[in-house]
Steps between C-alpha positions, in 0.01 A plus 500: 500500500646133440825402596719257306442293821112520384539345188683188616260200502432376870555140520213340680550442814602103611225305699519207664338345228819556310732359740288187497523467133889569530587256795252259314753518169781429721362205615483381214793613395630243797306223328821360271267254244203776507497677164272801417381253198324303759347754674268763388556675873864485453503655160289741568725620780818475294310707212440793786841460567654596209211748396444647812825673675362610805410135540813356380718753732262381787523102410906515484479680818300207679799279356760717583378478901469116454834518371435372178674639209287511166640423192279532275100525466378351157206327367779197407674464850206665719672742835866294486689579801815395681513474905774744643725302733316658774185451397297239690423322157838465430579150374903487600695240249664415853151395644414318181859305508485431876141344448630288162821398641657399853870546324691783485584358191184447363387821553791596322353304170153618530643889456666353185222315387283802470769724371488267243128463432511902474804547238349158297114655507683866365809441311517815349474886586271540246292198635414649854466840306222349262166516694373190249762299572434146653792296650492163485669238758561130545604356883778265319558794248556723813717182622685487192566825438715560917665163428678703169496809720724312769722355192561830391584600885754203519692574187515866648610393796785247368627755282507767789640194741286538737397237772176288335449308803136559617436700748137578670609814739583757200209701436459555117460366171838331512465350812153319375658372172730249611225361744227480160785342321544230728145473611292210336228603193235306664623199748187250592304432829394121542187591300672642206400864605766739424666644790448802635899601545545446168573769210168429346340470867605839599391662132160288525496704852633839343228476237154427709627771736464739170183382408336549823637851508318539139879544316450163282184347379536090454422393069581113521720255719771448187818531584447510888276758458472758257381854620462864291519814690279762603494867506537562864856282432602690257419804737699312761821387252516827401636622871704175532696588198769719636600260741875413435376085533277564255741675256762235610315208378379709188868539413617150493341450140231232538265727397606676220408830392528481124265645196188540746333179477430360817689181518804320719804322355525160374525243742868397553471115422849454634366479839121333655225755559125453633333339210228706349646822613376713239410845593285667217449869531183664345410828402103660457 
């Protein structure tokens, strides 16, 4: 006589073949500019992945004892994951400042600069929600668009009467404003090369730190550089988006939220901006 307990189907029983095949996806997984596209190996693991559960349960587990969080396994983005802080492949923004910048200061603007890269690459909810979506960024347009970020800050601040001297001991979004302000767009080294404390510097630094971590892929050198997104940074945006810096420099209004075309507001002629600053968003 069969039990119910009979008629469940045994799952077949893991090998270490299998844990190969799983720690081998992770690793790729760690591989930022590594798509499954590029590699038949790599899409065939990320096809077992999300046909396979036993498999996929076993995979996430390798990641979860790395201490790797996965966020999503796709043919489009490949095994995306995210380092927990305690994870040995964390990446700490901390470590990345204190390796950019000597400054307190500085550090201060690099935070900024890639809050701003983030909320200019994915304007809109529906944006980071849309899995076709591309984000498109400029370095001046980045530039550009925290020099009206730190107007909009100023006027706050005047009309609240708070102190606008700088300050570069504050922690925090309004702390870093009134150094970006006052901070030159690209200053000059004897050889003409812009300098590496400047606004531009620091997002020119902001930016190649994203495309080595496979977050922005380089399409021409207009406008300082001009970069699209990928889907890991999407992946990656998504988490960042609930940060109150992040809503902060949403709700100033230089990126406007309006009938759900992906664009930002007129430039204000009133005052200078980076020259060829545009910052065209595209949608697949």
């Amino acid at each position: 006589m069969t039990t119910p307990q009979d008629e469940t189907p045994r799952e077949h029983p893991v090998t270490p073949a299998d844990v190969a095949d799983a720690a081998r996806l992770v690793s790729f997984g760690l591989q930022a500019k590594l798509l499954p596209a590029r590699d038949a190996e790599y899409a065939e693991l990320v096809r077992r992945h999300r046909e396979d559960p036993l498999f996929a349960r076993l995979a996430d587990a390798v990641a979860a004892g790395l201490g790797l969080v996965v966020l999503e396994v796709s043919a489009r983005a490949g095994m995306a994951v995210a380092a927990a802080e305690d994870s040995v492949f964390a990446v700490k923004m901390g470590d990345y400042s204190r390796r950019a910048a000597s400054e307190t200061a500085d550090r201060f603007l690099h935070g900024l600069a890639h809050l701003a890269v983030a909320a200019l690459a994915f304007p809109r909810p529906e944006d980071l929600a849309d899995d076709g979506y591309l984000g498109r960024i400029t370095v001046n347009g980045v530039d550009a668009f925290v020099r009206q970020a730190c107007r909009r800050l100023e006027e706050q601040a005047e009309q609240a009467g708070d102190n606008t001297d700088p300050t570069s001991e504050a922690p925090g979004l309004e702390a870093a404003w009134r150094v970006w302000a006052r901070r030159s767009t690209t200053g000059a080294t004897k050889d003409a090369r812009r300098l590496s404390g400047s606004t531009i510097g620091i997002t020119g630094k902001a930016v190649a730190f994203l495309v080595d971590s496979g977050f922005l892929q380089k399409t021409s050198d207009d406008a300082g550089g001009t970069y699209r997104t990928t889907a890991r940074y999407q992946l990656q945006v998504r988490d960042l988006a609930g940060s109150a810096a992040m809503a902060e420099l949403l709700d100033l209004g230089v990126v406007p939220v309006s009938d759900g075309t992906a664009t930002l507001l007129p430039a204000d002629h009133t005052e200078e901006l980076v020259a060829d600053a545009g910052l065209p968003f595209h949608s697949l």
